[in-house]
Jmol script that loads the backbone (N, CA, C; Angstrom):
load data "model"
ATOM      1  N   UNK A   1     -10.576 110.497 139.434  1.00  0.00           N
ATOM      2  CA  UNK A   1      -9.625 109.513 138.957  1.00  0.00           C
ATOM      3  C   UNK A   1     -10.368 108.220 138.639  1.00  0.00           C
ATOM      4  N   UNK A   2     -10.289 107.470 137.395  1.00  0.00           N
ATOM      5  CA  UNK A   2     -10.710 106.564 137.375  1.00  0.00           C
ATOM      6  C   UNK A   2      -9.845 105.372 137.063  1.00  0.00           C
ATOM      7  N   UNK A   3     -10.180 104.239 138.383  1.00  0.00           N
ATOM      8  CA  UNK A   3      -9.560 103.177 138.757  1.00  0.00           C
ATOM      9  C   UNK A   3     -10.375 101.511 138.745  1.00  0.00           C
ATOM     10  N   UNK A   4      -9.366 100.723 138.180  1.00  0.00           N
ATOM     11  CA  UNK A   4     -10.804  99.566 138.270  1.00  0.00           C
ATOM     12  C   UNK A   4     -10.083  98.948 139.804  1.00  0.00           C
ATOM     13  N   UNK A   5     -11.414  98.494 140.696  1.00  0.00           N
ATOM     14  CA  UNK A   5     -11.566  98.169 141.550  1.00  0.00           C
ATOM     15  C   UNK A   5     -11.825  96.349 141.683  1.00  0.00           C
ATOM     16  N   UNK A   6     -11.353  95.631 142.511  1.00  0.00           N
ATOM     17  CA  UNK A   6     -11.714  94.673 142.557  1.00  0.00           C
ATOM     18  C   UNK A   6     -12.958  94.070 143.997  1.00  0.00           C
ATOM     19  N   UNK A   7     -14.004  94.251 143.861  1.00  0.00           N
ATOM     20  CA  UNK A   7     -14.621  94.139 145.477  1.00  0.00           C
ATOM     21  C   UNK A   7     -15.462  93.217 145.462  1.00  0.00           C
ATOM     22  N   UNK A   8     -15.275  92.267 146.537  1.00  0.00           N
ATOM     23  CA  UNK A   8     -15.647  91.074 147.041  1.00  0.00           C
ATOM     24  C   UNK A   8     -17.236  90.687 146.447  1.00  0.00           C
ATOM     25  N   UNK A   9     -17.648  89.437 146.226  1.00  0.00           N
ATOM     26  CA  UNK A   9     -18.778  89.755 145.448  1.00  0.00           C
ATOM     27  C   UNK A   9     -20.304  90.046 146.660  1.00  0.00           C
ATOM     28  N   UNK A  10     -19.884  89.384 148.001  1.00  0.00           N
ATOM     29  CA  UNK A  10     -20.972  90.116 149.103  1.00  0.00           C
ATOM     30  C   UNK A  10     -20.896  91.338 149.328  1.00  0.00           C
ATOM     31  N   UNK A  11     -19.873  91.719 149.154  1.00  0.00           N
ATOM     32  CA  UNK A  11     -19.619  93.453 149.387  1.00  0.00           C
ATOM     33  C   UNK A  11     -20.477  94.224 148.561  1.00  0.00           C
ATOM     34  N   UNK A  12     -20.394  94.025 147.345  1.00  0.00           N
ATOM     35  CA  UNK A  12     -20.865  94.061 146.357  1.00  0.00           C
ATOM     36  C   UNK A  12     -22.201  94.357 146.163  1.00  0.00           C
ATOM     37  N   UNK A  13     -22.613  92.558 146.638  1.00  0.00           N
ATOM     38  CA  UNK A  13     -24.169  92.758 146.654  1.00  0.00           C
ATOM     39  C   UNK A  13     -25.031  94.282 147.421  1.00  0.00           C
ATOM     40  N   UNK A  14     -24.316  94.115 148.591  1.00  0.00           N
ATOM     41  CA  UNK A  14     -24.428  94.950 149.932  1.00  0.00           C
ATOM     42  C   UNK A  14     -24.270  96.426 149.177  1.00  0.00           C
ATOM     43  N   UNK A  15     -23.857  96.899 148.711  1.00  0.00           N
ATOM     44  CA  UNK A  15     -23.200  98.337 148.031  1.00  0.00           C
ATOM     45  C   UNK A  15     -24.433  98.631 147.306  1.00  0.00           C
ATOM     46  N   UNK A  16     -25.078  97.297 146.120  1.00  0.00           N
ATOM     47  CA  UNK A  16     -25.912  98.105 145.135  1.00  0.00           C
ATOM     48  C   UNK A  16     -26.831  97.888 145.939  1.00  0.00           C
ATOM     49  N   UNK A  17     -26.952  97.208 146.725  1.00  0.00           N
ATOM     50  CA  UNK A  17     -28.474  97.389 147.253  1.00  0.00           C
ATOM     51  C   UNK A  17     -28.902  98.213 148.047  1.00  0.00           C
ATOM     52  N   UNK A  18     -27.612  98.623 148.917  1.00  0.00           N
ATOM     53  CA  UNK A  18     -27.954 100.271 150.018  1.00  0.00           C
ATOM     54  C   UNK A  18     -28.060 101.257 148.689  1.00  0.00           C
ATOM     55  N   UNK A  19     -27.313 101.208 147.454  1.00  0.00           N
ATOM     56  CA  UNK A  19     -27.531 102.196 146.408  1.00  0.00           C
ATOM     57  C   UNK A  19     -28.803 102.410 145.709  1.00  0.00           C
ATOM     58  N   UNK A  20     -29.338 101.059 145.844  1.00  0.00           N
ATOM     59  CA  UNK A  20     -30.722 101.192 144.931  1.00  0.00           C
ATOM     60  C   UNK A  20     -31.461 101.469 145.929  1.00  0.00           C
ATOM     61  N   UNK A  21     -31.966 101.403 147.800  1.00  0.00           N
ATOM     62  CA  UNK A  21     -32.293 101.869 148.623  1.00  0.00           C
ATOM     63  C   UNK A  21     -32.030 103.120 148.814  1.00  0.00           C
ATOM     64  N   UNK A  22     -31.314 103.700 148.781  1.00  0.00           N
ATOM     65  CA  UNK A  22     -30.611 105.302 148.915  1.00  0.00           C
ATOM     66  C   UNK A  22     -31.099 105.790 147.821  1.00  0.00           C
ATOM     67  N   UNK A  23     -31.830 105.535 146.704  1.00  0.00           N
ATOM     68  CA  UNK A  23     -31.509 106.391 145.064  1.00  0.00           C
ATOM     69  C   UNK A  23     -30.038 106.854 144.952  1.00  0.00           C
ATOM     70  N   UNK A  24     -28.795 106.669 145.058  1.00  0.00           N
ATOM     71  CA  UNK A  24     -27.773 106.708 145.035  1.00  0.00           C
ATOM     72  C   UNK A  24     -26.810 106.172 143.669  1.00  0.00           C
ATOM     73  N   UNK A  25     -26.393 106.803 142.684  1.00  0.00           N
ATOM     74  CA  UNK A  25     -25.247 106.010 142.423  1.00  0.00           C
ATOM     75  C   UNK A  25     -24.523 105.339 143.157  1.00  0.00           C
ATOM     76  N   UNK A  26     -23.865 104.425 142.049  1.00  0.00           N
ATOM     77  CA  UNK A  26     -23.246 102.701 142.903  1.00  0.00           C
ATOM     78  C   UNK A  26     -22.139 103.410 143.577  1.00  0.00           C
ATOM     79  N   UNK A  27     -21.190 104.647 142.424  1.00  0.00           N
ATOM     80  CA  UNK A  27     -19.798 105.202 142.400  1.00  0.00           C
ATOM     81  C   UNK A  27     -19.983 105.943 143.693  1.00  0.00           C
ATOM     82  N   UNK A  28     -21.089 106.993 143.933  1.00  0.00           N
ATOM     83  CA  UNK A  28     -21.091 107.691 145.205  1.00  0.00           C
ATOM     84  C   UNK A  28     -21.034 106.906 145.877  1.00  0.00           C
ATOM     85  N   UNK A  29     -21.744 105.927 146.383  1.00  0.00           N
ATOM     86  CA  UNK A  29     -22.047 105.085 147.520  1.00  0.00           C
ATOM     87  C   UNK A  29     -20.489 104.372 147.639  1.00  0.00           C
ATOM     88  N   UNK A  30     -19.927 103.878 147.118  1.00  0.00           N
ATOM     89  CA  UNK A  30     -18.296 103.288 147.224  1.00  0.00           C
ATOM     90  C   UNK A  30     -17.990 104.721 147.462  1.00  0.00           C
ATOM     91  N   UNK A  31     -17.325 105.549 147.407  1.00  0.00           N
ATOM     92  CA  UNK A  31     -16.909 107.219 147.734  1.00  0.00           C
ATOM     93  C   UNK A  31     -17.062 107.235 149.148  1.00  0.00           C
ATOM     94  N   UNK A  32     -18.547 107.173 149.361  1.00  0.00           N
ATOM     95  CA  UNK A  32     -18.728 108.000 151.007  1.00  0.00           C
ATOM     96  C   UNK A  32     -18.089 106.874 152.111  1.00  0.00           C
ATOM     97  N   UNK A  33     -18.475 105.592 151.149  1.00  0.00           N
ATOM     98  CA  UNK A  33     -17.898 104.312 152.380  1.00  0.00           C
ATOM     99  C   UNK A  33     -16.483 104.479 152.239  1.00  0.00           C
ATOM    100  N   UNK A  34     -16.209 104.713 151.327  1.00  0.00           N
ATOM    101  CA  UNK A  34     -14.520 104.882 152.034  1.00  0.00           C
ATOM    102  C   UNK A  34     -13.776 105.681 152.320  1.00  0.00           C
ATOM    103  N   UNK A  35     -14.724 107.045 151.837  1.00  0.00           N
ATOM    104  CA  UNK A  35     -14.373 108.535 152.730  1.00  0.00           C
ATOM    105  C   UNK A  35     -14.853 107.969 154.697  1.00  0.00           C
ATOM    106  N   UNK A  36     -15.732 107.503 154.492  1.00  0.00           N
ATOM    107  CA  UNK A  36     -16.249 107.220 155.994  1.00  0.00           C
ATOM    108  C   UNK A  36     -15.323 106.001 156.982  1.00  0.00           C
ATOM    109  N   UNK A  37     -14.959 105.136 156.022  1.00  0.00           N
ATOM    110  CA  UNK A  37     -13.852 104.279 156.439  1.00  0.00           C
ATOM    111  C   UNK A  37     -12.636 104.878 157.089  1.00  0.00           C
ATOM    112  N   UNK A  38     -12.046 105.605 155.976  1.00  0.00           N
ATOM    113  CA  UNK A  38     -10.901 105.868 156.248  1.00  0.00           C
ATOM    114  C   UNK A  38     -10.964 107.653 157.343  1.00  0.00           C
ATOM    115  N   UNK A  39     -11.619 107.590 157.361  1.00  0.00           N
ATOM    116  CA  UNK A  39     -11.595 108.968 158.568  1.00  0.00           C
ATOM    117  C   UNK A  39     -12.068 108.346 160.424  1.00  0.00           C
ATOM    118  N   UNK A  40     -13.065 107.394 159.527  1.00  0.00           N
ATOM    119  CA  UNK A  40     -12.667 106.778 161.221  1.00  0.00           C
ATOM    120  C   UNK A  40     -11.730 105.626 162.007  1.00  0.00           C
ATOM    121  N   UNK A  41     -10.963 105.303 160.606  1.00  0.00           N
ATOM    122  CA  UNK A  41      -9.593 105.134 161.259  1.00  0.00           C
ATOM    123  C   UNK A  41      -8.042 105.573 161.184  1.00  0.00           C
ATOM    124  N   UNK A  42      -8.557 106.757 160.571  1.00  0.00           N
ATOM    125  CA  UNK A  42      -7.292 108.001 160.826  1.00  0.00           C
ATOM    126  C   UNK A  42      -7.666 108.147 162.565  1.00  0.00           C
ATOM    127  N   UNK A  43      -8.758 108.244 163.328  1.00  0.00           N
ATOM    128  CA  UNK A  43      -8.905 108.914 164.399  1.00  0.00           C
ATOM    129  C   UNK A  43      -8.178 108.063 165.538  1.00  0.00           C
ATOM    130  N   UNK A  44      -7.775 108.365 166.538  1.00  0.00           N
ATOM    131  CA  UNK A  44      -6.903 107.895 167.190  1.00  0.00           C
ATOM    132  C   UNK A  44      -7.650 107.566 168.927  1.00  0.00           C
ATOM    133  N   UNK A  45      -9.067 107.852 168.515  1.00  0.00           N
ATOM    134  CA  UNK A  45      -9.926 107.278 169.692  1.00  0.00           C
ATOM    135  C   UNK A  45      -9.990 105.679 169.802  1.00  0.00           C
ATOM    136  N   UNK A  46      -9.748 104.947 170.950  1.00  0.00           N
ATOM    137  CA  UNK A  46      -9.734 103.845 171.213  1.00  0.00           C
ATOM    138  C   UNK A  46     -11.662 103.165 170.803  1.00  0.00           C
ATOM    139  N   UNK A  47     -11.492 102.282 170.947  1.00  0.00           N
ATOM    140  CA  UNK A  47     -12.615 101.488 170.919  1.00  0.00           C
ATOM    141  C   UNK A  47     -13.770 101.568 172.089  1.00  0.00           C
ATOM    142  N   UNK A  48     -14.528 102.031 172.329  1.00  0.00           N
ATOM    143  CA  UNK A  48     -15.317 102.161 173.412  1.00  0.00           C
ATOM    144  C   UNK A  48     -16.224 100.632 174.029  1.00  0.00           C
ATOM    145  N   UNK A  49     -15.890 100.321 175.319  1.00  0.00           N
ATOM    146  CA  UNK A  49     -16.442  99.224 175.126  1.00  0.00           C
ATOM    147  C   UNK A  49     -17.607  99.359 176.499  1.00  0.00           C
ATOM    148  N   UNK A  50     -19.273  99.335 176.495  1.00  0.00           N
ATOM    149  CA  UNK A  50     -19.481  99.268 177.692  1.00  0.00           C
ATOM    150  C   UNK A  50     -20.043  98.116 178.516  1.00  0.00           C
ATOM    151  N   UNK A  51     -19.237  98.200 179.727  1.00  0.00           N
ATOM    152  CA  UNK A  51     -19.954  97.023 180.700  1.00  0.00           C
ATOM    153  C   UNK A  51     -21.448  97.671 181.411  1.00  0.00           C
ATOM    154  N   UNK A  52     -21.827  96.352 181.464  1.00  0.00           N
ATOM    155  CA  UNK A  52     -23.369  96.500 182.397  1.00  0.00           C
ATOM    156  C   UNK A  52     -23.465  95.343 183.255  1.00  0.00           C
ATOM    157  N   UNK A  53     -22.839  95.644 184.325  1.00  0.00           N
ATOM    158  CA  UNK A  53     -23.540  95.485 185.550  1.00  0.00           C
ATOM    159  C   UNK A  53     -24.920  93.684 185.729  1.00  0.00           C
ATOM    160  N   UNK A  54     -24.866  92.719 185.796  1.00  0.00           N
ATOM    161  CA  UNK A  54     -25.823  92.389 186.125  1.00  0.00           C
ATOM    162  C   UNK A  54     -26.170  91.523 187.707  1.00  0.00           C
ATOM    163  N   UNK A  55     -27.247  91.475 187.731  1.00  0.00           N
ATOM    164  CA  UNK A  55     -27.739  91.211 188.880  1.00  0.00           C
ATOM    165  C   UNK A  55     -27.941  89.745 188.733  1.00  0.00           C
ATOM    166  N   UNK A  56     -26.836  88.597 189.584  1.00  0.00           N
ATOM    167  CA  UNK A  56     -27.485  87.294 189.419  1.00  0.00           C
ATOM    168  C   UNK A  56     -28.278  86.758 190.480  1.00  0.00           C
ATOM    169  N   UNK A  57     -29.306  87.632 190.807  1.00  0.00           N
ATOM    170  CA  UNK A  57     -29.694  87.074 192.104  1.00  0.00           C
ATOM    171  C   UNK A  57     -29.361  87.245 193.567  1.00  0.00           C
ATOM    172  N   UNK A  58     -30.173  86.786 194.599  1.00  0.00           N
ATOM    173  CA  UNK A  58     -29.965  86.212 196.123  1.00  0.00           C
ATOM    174  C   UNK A  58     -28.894  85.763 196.101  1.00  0.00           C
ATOM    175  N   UNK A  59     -27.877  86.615 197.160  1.00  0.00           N
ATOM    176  CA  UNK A  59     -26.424  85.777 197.418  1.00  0.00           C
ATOM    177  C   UNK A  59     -26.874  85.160 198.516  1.00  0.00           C
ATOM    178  N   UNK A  60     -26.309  84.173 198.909  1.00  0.00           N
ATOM    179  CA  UNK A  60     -26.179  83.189 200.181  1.00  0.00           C
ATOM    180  C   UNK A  60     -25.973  83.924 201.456  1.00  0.00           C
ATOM    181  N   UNK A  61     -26.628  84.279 201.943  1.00  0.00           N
ATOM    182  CA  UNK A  61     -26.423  85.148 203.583  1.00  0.00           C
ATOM    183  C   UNK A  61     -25.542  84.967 204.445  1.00  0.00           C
ATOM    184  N   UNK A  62     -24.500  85.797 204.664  1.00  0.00           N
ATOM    185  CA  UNK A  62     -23.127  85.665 205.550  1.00  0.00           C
ATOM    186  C   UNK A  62     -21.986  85.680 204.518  1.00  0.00           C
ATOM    187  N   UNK A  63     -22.382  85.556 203.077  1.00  0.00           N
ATOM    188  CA  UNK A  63     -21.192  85.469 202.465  1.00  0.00           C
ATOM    189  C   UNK A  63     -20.746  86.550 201.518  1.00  0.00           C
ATOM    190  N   UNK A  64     -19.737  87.059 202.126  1.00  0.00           N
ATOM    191  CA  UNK A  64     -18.921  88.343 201.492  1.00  0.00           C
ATOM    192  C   UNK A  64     -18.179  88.421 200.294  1.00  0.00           C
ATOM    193  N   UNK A  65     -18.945  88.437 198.656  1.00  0.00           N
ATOM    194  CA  UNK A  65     -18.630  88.023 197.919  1.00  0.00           C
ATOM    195  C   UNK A  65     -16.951  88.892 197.500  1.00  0.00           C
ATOM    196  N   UNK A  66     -16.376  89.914 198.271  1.00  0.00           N
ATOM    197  CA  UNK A  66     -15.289  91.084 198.181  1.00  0.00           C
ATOM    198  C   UNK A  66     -14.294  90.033 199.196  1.00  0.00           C
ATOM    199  N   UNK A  67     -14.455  88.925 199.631  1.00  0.00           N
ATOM    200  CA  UNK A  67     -13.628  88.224 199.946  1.00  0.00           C
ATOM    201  C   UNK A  67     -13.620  86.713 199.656  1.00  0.00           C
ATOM    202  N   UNK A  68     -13.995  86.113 198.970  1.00  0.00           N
ATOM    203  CA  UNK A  68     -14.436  84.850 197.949  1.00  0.00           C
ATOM    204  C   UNK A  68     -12.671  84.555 198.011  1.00  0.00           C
ATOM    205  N   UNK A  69     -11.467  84.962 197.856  1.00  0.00           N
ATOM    206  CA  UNK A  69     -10.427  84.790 198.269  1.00  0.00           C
ATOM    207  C   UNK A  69     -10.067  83.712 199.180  1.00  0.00           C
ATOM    208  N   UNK A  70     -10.394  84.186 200.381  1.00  0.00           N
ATOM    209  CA  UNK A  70     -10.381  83.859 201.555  1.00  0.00           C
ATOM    210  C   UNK A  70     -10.748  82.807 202.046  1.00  0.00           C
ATOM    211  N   UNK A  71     -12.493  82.667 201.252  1.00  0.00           N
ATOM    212  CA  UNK A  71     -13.057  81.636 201.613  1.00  0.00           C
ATOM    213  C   UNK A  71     -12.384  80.266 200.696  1.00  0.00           C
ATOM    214  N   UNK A  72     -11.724  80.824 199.648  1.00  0.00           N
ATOM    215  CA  UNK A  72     -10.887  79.278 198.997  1.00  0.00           C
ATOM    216  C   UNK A  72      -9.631  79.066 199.508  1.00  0.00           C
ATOM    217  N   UNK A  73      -8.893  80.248 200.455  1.00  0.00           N
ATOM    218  CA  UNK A  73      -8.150  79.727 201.044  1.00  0.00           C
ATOM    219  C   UNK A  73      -8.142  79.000 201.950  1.00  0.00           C
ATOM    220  N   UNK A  74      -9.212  79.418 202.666  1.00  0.00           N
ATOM    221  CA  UNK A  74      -9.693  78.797 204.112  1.00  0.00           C
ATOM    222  C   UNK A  74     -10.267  77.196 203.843  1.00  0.00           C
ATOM    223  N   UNK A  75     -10.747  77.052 202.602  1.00  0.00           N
ATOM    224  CA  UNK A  75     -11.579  75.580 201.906  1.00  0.00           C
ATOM    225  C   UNK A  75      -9.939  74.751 201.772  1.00  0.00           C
ATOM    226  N   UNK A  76      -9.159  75.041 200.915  1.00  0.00           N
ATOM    227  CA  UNK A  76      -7.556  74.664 200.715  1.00  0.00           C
ATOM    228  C   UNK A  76      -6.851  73.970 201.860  1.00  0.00           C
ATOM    229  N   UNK A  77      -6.528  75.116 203.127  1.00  0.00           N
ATOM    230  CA  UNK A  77      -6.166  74.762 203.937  1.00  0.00           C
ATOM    231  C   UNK A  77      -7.095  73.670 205.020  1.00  0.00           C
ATOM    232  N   UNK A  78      -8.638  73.554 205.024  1.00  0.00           N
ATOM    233  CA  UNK A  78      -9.184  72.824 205.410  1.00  0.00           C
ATOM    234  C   UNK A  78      -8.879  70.988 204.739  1.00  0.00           C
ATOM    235  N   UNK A  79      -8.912  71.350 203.362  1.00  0.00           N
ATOM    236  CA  UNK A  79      -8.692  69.929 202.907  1.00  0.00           C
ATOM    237  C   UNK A  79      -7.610  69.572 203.426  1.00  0.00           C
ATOM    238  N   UNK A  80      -6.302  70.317 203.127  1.00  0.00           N
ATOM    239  CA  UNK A  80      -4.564  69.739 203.100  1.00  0.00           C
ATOM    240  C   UNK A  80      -4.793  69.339 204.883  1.00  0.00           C
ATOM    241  N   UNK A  81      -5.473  70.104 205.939  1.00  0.00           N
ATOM    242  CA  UNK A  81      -5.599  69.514 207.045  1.00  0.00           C
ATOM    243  C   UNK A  81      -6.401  67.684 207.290  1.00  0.00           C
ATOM    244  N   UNK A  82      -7.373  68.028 206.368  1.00  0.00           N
ATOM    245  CA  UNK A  82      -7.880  66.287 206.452  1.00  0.00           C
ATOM    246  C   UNK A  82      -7.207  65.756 205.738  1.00  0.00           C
ATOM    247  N   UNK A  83      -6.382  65.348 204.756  1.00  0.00           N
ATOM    248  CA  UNK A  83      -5.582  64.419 203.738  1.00  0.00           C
ATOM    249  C   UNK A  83      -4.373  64.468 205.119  1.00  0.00           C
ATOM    250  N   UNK A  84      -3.827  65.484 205.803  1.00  0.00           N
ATOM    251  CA  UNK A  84      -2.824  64.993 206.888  1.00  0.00           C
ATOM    252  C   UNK A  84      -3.257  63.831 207.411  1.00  0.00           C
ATOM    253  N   UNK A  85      -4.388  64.589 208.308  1.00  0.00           N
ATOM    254  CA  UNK A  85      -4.990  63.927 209.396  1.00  0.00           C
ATOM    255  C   UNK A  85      -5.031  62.403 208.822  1.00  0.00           C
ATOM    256  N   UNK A  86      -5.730  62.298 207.610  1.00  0.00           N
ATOM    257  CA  UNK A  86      -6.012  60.632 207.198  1.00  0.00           C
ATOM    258  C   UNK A  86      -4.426  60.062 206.783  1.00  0.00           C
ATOM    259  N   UNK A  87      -3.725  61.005 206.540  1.00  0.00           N
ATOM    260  CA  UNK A  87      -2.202  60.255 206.305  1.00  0.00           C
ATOM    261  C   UNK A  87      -1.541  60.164 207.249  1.00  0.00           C
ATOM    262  N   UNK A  88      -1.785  60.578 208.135  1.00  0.00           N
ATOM    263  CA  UNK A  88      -1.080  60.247 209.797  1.00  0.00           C
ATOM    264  C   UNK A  88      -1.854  59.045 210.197  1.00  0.00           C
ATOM    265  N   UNK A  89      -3.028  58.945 210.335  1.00  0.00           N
ATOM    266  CA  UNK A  89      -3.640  57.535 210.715  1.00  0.00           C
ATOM    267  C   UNK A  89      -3.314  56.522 209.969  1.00  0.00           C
ATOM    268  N   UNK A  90      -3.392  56.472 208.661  1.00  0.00           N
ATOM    269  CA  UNK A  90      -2.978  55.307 208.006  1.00  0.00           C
ATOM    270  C   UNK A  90      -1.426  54.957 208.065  1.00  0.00           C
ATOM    271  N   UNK A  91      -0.585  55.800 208.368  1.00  0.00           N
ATOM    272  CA  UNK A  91       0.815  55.446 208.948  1.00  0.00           C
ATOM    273  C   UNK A  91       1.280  55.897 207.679  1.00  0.00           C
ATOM    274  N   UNK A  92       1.377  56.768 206.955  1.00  0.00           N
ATOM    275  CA  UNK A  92       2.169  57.026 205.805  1.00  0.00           C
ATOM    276  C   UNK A  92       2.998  58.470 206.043  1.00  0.00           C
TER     277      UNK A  92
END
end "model"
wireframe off; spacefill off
backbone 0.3
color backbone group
């Protein structure tokens, strides 16, 4: 079928130049990219994404980073205890 196309002029660039790299016609090379386009998003596989893990170092010794929670609750309730304490002395 022949259709006129309108495609971006970086696209463009990008197309003849994998074509003139490939020995490829320009027409094949538009063909396979959008045979290849459109089949991998007919597919209904999610996006794969992977994490890695890194290592930042020496943690601080005694401190249980699986409860870091705790320790801001425990920091929280330490302050709201001194702002009492200094608002009871000053008479407020």
């Amino acid at each position: 079928m022949r259709t006129t196309l309108t495609i971006d002029d970086d696209l463009a660039g990008i197309l003849k130049r994998k074509a003139r790299e490939m020995g490829k016609p320009f027409k094949e090379l538009v063909n396979t990219a959008l045979r290849k386009g459109l089949s991998e998003s007919m597919t209904n596989e999610p996006h794969r994404v992977v994490a890695r893990p890194h290592d930042f170092g020496a943690t601080q010794t005694g401190l249980d980073w699986d409860r870091l929670n705790q320790l801001v609750d425990e920091l929280q309730v330490e302050d709201y205890l001194i702002k009492e304490a200094r608002d009871d002395f000053s008479g407020r």
